[in-house]
C-alpha positions in Angstrom: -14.2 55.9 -13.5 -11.8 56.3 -10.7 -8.2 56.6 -10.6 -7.7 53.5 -9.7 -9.3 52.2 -12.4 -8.0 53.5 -15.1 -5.0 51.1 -16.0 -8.0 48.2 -16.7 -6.6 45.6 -14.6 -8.9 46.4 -11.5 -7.9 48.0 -8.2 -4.8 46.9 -6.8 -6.6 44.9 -4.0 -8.6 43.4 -7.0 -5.1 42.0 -8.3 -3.8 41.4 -5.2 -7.1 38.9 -4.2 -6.9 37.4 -8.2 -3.0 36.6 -7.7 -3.8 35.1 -4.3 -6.3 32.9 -5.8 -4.2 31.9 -8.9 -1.2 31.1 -6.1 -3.6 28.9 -3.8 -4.9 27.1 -7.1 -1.4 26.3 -8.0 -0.4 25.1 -4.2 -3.7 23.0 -4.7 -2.9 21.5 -7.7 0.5 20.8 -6.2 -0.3 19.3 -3.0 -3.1 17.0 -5.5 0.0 16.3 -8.0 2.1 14.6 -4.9 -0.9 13.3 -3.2 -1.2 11.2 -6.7 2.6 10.3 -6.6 2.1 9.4 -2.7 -0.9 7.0 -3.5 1.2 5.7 -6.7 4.3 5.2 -4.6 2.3 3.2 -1.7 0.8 0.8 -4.1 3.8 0.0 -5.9 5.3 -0.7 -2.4 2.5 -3.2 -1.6 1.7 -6.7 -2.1 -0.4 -6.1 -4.8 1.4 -3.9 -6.8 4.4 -6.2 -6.3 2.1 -8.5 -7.6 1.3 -6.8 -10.9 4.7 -5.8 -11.5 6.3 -9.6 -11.4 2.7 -10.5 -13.2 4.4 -7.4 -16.3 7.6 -9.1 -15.9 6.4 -12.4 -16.9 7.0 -14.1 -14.2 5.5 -17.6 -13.5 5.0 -18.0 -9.5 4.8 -14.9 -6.9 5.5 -15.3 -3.2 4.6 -13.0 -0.5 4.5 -13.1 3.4 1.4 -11.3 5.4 1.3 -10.8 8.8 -2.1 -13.1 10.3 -2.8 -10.5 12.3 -3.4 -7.6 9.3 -6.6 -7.1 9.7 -6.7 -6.4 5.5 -5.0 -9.7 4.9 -8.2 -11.2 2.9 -8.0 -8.3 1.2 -4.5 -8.2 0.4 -5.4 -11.8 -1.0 -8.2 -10.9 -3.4 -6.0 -7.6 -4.5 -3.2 -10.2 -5.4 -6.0 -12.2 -7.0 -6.9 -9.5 -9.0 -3.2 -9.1 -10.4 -3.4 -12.1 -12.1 -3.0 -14.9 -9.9 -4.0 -18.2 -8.4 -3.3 -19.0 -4.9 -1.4 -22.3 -4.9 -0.8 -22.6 -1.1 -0.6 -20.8 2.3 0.8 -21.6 5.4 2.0 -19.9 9.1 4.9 -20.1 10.9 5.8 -17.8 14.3 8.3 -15.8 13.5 10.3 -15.1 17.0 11.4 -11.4 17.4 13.3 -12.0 20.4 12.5 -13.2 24.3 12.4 -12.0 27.6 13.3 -13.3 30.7 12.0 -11.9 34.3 12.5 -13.1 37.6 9.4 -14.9 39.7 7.6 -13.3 42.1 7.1 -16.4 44.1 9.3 -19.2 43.3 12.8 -19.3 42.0 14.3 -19.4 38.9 12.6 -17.1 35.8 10.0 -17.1 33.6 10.9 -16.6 29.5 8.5 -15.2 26.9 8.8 -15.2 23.6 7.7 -12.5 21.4 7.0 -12.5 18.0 4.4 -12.8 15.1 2.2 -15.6 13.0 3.4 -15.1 9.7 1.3 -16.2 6.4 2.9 -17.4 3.6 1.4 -17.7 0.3 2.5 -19.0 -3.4 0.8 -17.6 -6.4 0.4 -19.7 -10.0 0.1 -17.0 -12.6 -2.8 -16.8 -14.4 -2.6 -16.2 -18.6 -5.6 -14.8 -20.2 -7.2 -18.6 -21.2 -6.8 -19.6 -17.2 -9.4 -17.4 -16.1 -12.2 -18.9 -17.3 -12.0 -20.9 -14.8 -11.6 -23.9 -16.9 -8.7 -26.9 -16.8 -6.5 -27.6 -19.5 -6.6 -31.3 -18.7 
């Protein structure tokens, strides 16, 4: 036995390489900890987990507006779906976000463009537990 060895906790290198490990190990579980709040904290913040929170609060109807050109916007859909709730009704209006005017090149007078977005908007029906068999009441 050397030395170095004698006050049973290793060399120092030996605790220097276990106390780096146990600090990366903490770090990791850290940065997994706020990674979970992150992904928590984005779906809350999103159409469906609006969704599921009005569908907790008891609410009867849920409204929501989805850009037509979000290419997840089917899947935003079913997501909602899966909260809970029946889609009533959808339909798209352009939302103007402004215009533009610029001179002709050949000609006189100007040209205008509009700018802005096709907007969907949808209305949910809430869905209680003896709705989803599918099945009418009537």
């Amino acid at each position: 036995m050397s030395i170095f060895d004698m006050d049973g906790g290793g060399s120092r290198a030996e605790r220097r390489r276990r106390k780096r490990e146990q600090e990366a190990a903490a770090y990791l579980d850290r940065m997994q900890a706020e990674a979970a709040a992150d992904e928590v904290a984005a779906f809350e913040a999103s159409q469906p987990g609006l969704a599921r929170r009005s569908y907790e609060r008891g609410d009867i109807v849920f409204q929501c507006a989805i850009d037509a050109a979000d290419p997840d916007a089917v899947e935003l859909l079913n997501a909602i779906c899966d909260e809970g709730w029946e889609l009533i009704t959808g339909s798209f209006v352009f939302e103007t976000m402004g215009q533009e005017s610029h001179d002709r090149v050949f000609g006189s007078g100007q040209k205008f463009e509009v700018l802005g977005r096709t907007v969907g908007h949808y209305l949910f029906r809430r869905l209680d537990e003896d709705d989803e068999d599918g099945e009418d009441d009537e």
